[in-house]
LUMMI-197651 format. One record per residue: x negated, y negated, z negated of N, C-alpha, C in turn; residue in one letter. Coordinates in steps of 0.001 Angstrom, whole numbers, padded with zeros to 6 digits, always signed. Layout:
XYZXYZXYZA;...
This chain:
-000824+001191+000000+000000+000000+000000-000873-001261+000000X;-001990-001066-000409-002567-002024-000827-003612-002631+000643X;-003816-001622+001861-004186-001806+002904-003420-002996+003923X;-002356-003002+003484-001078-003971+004003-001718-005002+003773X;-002488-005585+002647-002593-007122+002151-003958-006955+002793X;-005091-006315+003231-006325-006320+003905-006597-007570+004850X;-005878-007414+006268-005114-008855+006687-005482-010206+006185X;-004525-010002+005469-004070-011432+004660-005183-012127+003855X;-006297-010851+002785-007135-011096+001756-008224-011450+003078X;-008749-010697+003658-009268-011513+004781-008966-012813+005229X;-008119-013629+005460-007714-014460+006463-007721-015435+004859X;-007444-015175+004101-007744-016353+002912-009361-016547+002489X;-010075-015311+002306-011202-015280+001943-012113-016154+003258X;-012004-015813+004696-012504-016379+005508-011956-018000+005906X;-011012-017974+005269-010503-019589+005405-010983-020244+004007X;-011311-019536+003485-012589-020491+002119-013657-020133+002297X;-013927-019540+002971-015716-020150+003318-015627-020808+004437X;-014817-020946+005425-015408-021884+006607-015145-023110+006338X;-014246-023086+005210-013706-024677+003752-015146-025092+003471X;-015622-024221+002778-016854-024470+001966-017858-024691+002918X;-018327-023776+004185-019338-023951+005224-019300-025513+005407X;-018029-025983+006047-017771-027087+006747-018500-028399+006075X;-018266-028314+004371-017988-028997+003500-019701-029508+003202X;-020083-028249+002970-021873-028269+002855-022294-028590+004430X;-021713-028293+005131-022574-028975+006261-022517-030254+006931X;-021271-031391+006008-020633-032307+006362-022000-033162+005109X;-021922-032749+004246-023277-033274+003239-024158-033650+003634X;-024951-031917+004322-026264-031981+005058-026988-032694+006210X;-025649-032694+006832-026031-033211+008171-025377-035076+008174X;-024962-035109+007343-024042-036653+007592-025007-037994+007170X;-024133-038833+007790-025624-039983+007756-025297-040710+006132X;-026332-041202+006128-026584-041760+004830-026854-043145+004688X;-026292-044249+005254-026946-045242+005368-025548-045844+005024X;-025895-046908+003694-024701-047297+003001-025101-048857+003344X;-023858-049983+004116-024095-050820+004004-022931-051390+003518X;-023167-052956+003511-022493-053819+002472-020660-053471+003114X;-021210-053653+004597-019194-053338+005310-018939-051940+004969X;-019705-051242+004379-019149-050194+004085-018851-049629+003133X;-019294-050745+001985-018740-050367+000688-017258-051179+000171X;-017257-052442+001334-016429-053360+000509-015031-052595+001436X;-014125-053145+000298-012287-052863+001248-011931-053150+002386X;-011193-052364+002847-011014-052590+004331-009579-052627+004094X;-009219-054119+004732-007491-054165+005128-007222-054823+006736X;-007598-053888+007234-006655-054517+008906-007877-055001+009466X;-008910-055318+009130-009916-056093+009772-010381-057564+009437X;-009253-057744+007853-009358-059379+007357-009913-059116+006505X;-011125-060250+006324-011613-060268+004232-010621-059935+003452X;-011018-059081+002468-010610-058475+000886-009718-059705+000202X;-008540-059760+000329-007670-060603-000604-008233-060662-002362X;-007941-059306-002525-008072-058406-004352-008741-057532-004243X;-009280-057225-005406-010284-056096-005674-008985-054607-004879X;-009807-053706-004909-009050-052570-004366-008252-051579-005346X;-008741-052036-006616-008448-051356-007898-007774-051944-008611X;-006501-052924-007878-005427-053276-008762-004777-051844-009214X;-003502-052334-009794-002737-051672-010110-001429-052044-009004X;-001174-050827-008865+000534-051400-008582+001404-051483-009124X;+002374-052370-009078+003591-051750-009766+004795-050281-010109X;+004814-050368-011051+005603-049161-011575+006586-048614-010332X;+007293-049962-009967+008433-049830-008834+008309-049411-007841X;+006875-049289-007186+006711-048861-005885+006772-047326-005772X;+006289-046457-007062+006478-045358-007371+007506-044774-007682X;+008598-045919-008278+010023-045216-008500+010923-045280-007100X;+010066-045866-006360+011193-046199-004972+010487-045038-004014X;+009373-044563-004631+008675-043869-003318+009081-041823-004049X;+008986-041744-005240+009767-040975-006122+011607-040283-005647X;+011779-041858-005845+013441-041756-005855+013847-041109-003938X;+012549-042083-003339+013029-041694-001805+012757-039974-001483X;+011792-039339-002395+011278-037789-001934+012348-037564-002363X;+013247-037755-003792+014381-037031-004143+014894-036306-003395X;+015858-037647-003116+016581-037764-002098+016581-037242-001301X;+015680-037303-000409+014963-036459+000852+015182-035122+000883X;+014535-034291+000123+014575-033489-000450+015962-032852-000659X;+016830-033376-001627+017706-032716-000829+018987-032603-000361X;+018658-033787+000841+019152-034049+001917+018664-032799+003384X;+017484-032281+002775+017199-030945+003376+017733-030134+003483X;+018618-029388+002086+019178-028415+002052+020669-028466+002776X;+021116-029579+003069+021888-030030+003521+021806-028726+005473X;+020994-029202+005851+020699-028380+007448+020666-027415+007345X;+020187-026434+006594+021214-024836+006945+022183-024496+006718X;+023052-025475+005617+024578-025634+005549+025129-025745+006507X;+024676-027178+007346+025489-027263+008699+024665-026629+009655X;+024256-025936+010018+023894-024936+010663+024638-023265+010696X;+024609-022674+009712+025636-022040+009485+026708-021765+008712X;+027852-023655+009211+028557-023843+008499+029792-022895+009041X;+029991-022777+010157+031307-022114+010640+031131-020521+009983X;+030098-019902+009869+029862-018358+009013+030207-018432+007857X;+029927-019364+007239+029733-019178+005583+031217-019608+004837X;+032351-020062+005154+033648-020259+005022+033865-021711+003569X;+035071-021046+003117+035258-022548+002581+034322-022192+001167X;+034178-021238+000400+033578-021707-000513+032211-022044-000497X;+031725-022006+000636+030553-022746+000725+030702-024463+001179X;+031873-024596+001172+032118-026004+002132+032368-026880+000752X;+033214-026172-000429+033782-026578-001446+032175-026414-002438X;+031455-026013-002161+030121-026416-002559+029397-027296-002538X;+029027-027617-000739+028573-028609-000405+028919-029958-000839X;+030458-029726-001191+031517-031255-000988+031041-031322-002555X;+031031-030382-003297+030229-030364-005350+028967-031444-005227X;+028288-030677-004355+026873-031203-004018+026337-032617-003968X;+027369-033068-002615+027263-034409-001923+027777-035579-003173X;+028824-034978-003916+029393-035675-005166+028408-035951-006231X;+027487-035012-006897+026612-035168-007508+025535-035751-006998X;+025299-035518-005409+024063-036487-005240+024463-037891-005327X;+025306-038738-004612+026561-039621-004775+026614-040451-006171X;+026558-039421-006948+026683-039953-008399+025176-040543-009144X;+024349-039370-008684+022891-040108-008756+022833-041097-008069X;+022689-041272-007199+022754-042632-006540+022660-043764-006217X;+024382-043814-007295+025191-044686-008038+024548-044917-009494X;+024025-043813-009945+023578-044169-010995+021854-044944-011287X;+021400-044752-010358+019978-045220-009791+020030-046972-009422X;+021577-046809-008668+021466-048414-008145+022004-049423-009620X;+022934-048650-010397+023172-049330-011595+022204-049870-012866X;+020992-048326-012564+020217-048932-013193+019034-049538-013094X;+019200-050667-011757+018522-051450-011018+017055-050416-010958X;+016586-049675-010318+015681-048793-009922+015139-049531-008491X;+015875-049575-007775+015877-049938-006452+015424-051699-006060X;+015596-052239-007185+015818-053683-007400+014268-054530-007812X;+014083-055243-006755+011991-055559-006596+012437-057021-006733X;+012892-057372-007806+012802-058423-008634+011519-059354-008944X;
């Protein structure tokens, strides 16, 4: 049984060393010559406004957070309607559970100004 995974333990083991080969030879062989444009920040091609090591705000993470949510699953959503005509109503009376609770998050996200870049 254990010949089955041979394959596989191969194809992982050889995909971490040509990881590691690549990695040591990206070291060895790579140039080394550090200059001043290449240490300072790069935005678009204009001088450095701010150091590069601000902080951001909290909000950009709750909006970038809140958007994977969402996203997410708004995914599961496509094999529903995909095989919505097979799967009958109590899968429909699911979905409609679903869309309500996401709905309600939402609602409850925009109430509690989350969304809001004040």
């Amino acid at each position: 049984m254990l010949s089955d995974y041979v394959p596989l333990i191969f194809m992982v083991v050889f995909g971490f060393a040509i990881g590691v080969v690549f990695l040591l030879a990206a070291e060895w062989l790579g140039a080394r010559r550090r200059t001043k444009e290449k240490a300072s920040t790069y935005e678009s091609g204009m001088p450095p406004v701010r150091t590069a090591r601000e902080r951001f705000s909290v909000k950009f993470y709750m909006v970038a957070v809140l958007f994977i949510l969402f996203d997410i699953e708004i995914v599961f959503m496509y094999p529903w309607a995909v095989q919505f005509k097979e799967l009958g109503s109590t899968a429909f009376v699911a979905m409609i559970l679903f869309i309500v609770l996401l709905l309600a998050g939402y609602i409850y996200v925009i109430r509690k100004g989350a969304l809001k870049w004040d």
